[in-house]
DONU-482750 format. One record per residue (C-alpha): residue in one letter; x, y, z. Coordinates in steps of 0.5 Angstrom, whole numbers, plus 500, padded with zeros to 3 digits. Each point is the difference from the previous one (the first is absolute). Example, Ala and Ser with C-alpha at 12.3 -4.5 7.8 and 13.67 -1.06 7.14 Angstrom:
<pts>
+------+-----+-----+-----+
: rest :   X :   Y :   Z :
+------+-----+-----+-----+
:    A : 525 : 491 : 516 :
:    S : 502 : 507 : 498 :
+------+-----+-----+-----+
</pts>
This chain:
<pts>
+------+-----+-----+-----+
: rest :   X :   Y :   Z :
+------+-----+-----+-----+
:    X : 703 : 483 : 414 :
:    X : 506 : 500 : 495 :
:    X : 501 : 507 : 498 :
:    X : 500 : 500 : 492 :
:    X : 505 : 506 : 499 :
:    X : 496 : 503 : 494 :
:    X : 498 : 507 : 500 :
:    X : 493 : 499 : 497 :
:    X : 498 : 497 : 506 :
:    X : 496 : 503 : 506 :
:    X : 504 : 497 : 505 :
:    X : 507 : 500 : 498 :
:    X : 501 : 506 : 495 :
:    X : 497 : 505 : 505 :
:    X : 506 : 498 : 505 :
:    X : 505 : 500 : 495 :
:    X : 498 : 507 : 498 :
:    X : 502 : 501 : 507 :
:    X : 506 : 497 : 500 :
:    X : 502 : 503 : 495 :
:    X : 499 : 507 : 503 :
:    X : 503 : 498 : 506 :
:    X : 507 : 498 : 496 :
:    X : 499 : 507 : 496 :
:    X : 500 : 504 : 506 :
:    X : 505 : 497 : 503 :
:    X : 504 : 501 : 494 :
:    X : 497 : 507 : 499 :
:    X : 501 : 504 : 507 :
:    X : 508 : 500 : 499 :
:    X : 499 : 505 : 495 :
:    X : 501 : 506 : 500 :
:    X : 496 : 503 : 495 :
:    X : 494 : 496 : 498 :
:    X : 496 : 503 : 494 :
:    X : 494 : 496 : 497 :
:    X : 501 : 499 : 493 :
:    X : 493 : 499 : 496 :
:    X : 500 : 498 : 492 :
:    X : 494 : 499 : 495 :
:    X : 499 : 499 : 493 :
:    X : 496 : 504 : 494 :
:    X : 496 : 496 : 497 :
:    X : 501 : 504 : 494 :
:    X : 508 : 498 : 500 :
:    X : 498 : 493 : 500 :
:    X : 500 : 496 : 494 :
:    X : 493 : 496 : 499 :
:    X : 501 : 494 : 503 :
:    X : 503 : 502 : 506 :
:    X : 494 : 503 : 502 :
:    X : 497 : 494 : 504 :
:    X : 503 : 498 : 508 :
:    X : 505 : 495 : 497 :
:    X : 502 : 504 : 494 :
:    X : 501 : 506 : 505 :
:    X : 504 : 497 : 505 :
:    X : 505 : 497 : 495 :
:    X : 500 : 509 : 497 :
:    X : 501 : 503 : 506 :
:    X : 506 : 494 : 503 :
:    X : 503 : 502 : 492 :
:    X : 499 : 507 : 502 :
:    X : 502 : 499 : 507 :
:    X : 506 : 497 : 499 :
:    X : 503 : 505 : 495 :
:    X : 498 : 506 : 505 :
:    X : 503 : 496 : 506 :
:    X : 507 : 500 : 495 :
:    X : 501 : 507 : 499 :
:    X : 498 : 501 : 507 :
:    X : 506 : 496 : 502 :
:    X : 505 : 503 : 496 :
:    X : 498 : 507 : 503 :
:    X : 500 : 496 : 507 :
:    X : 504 : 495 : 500 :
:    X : 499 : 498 : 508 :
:    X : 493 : 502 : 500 :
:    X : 495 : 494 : 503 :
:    X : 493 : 498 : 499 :
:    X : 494 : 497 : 502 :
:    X : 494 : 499 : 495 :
:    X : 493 : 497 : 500 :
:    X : 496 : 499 : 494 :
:    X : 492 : 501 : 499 :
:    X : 494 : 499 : 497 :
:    X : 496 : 507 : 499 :
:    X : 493 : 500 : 499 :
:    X : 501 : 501 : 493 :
:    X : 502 : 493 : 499 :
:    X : 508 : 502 : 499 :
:    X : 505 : 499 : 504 :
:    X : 505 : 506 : 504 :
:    X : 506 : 500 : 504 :
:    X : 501 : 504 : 506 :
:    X : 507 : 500 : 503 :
:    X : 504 : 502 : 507 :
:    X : 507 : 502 : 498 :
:    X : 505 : 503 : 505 :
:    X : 503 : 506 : 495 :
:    X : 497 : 507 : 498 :
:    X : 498 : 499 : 493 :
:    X : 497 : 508 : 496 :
:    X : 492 : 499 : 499 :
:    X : 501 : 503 : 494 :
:    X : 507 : 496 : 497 :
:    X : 495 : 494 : 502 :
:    X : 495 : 501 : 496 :
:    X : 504 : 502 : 493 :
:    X : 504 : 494 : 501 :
:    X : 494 : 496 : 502 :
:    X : 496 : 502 : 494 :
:    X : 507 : 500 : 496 :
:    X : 500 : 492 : 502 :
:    X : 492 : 499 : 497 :
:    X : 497 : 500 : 506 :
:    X : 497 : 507 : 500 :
:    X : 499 : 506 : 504 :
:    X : 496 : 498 : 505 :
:    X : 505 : 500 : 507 :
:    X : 500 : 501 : 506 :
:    X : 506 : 502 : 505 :
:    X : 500 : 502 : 508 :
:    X : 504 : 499 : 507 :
:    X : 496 : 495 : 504 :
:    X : 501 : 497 : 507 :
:    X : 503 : 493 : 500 :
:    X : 494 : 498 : 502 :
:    X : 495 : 503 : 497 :
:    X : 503 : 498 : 494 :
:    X : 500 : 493 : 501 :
:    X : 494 : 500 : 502 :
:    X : 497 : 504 : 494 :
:    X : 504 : 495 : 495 :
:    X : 498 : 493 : 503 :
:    X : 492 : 503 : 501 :
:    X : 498 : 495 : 495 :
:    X : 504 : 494 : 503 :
:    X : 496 : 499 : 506 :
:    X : 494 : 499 : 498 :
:    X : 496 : 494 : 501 :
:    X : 499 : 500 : 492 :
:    X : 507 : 501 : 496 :
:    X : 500 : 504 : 494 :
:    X : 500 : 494 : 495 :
:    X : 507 : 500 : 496 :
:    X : 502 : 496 : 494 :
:    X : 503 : 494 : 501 :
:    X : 508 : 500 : 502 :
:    X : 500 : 508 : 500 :
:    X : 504 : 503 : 506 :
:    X : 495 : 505 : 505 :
:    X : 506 : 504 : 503 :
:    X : 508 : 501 : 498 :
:    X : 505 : 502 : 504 :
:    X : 508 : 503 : 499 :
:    X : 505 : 494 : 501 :
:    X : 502 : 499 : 508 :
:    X : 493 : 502 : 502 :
:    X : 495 : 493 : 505 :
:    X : 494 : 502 : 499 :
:    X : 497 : 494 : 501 :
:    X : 503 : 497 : 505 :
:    X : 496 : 496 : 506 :
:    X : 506 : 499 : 505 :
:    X : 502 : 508 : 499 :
:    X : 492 : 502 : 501 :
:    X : 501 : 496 : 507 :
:    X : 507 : 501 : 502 :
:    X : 502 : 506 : 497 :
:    X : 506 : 497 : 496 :
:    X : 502 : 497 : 494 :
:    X : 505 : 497 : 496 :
:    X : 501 : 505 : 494 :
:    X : 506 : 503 : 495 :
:    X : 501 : 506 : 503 :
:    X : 504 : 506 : 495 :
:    X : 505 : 504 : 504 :
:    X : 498 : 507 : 504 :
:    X : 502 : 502 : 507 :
:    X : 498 : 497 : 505 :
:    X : 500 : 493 : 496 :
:    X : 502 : 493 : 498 :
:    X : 502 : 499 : 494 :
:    X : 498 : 494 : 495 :
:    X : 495 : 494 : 503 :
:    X : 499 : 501 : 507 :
:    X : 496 : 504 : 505 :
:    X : 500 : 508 : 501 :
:    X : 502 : 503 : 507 :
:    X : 493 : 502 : 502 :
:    X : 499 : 492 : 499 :
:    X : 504 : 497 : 504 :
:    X : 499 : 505 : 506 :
:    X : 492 : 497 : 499 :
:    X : 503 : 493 : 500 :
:    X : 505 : 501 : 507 :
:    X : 493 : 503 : 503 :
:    X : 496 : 494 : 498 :
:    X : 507 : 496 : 503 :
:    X : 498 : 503 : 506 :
:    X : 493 : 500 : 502 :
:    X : 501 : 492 : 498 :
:    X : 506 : 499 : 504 :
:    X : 496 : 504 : 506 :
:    X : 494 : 495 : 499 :
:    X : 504 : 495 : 500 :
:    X : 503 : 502 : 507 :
:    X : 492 : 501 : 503 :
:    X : 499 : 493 : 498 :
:    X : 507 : 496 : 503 :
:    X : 498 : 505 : 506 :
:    X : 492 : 498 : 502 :
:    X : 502 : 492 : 497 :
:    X : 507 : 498 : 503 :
:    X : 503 : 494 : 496 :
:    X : 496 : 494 : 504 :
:    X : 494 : 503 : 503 :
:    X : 494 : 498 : 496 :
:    X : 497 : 507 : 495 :
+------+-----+-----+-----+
</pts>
């Protein structure tokens, strides 16, 4: 069977959420400080046409994206990842994984500030229970229905979430910013390489048990 790559599908969209959660693990564990971050709007701060799925999904990006660049410019350096979803009211909501403390109290005003309202919610969470708590509606077998060429879930700049050869191997080819410990630019990070000399090696010994049980010239 082909696989058609579609979130909407019974087969296919369940194992992209998977993927997806693997990808944002790998990514999320090397944080120090893991806090999940959930956003939802008021509907009495919504203008009218904004209040069906769509309309909410185009207020609560607007929204998002105005929060997101003041979140920004008081941490410059900090990373995220974030899932959109649909409530059960018919509107649409965020919630998101960032790696830096953030004030409950100055989230909110500052949410509510954007248009979004004061409905937030921010806690410390383990790397894999948020992840696995922000990409609960991914992997299962019926998707969340989305308008057409909306984007699922956003991530900072240098992070591979959905990488099938990452998930199976353990690294990737990414821009990696400077921090100790680091390559900087495109490249891989010291923790990849010492996964891609381990995969080297247990090839190489399988390689060695096979030369030695089947010598050049004798039949397998």
């Amino acid at each position: 069977r082909v696989p058609c790559k579609n979130w909407a599908c019974e087969v296919c969209g369940p194992k992209r959420g998977r993927l997806l959660r693997r990808g944002m693990l790998r990514e999320v564990r090397g944080w120090s400080n893991v806090r999940l971050l959930s956003l939802t709007l008021d509907p009495k701060k919504m203008p009218e046409q904004c209040l069906t799925s769509e309309g909410s999904l185009t207020f609560l990006n607007k929204a998002y994206n105005s929060f997101w660049t003041r979140v920004r410019a008081k941490y410059p350096r900090i990373r995220f990842v974030l899932v959109r979803e649909l409530q059960r009211n018919g509107r649409y909501h965020i919630h998101a994984l960032v790696d830096t403390y953030l004030d409950f109290y100055w989230v909110q005003r500052l949410w509510e500030r954007c248009g979004g309202g004061r409905q937030v919610n921010v806690k410390f969470v383990s790397a894999g229970e948020g992840c696995e708590y922000v990409t609960k509606y991914l992997v299962k077998p019926v998707g969340t229905p989305f308008p057409r060429g909306a984007r699922r879930f956003s991530s900072s700049r240098g992070l591979s979430l959905m990488v099938a050869g990452a998930v199976a191997v353990g690294f990737s080819w990414r821009y990696v910013p400077w921090s100790p410990g680091r390559y900087f630019g495109w490249g891989t990070t010291v923790h990849d390489l010492e996964r891609m000399s381990t995969v080297a090696s247990r090839v190489a010994r399988c390689a060695w048990s096979q030369q030695q049980l089947f010598p050049p010239g004798l039949p397998p």
